[in-house]
C-alpha positions, -999 to +999 in steps of 0.1 A: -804-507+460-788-508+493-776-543+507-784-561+537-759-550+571-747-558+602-723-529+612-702-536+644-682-513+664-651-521+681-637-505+709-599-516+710-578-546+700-600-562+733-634-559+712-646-595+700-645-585+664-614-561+665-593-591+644-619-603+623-602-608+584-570-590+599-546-616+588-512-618+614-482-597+599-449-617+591-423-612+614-397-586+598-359-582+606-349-586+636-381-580+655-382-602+687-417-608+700-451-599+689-466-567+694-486-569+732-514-550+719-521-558+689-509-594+693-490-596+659-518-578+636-505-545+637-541-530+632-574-540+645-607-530+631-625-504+643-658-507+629-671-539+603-698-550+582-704-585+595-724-587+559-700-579+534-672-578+558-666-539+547-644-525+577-627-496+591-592-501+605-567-484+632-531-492+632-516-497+663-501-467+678-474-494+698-458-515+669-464-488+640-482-516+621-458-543+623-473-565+641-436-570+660-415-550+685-385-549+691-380-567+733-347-553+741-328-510+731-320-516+694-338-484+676-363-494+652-362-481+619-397-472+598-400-452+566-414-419+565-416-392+539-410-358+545-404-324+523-372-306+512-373-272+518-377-271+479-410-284+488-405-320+468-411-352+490-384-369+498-382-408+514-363-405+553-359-436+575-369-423+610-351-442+643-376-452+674-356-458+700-372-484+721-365-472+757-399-481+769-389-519+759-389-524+798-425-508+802-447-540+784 
């Protein structure tokens, strides 16, 4: 028996549901200021049930899902895993340096 919906779709962190049940991230090390797209959600909803509050989510492509960035050149750090040439996964910490700091 299917249940009663109200699917939404959102557009971009903009759209008037895009933060709906998207609670705001903690701020994390030494992150200075929230993220200017997301405004300190780090994702957004792309698509919701305003029903049973079912959703589809994007990250945000600016603060890697933090919710923070980082305001002035101090690489941030993010965990990534990649394979060996043994083919095994293997955890890296990859190093964004934040160069376009000046550009938000």
């Amino acid at each position: 028996m299917s249940h009663a919906s109200n699917i939404v779709f959102c557009d971009g962190p903009d759209s008037p549901h895009a933060f709906d049940i998207v609670p705001l991230q903690p701020r994390k090390g030494e992150l200075d200021a929230r993220c200017p797209v997301c405004r300190g959600h780090g994702e957004w909803n792309t698509e919701i049930d305003l029903v049973s509050f079912r959703c589809k989510r994007a990250i945000c492509d600016r603060c890697l899902g933090a919710g923070w960035v980082e305001t002035g050149t101090d690489p941030i750090a993010h965990p990534d895993i990649e394979m060996t040439a043994e083919g095994y996964p293997k955890w890296v910490t990859h190093y964004e340096p934040r160069d376009d700091a000046a550009s938000t």
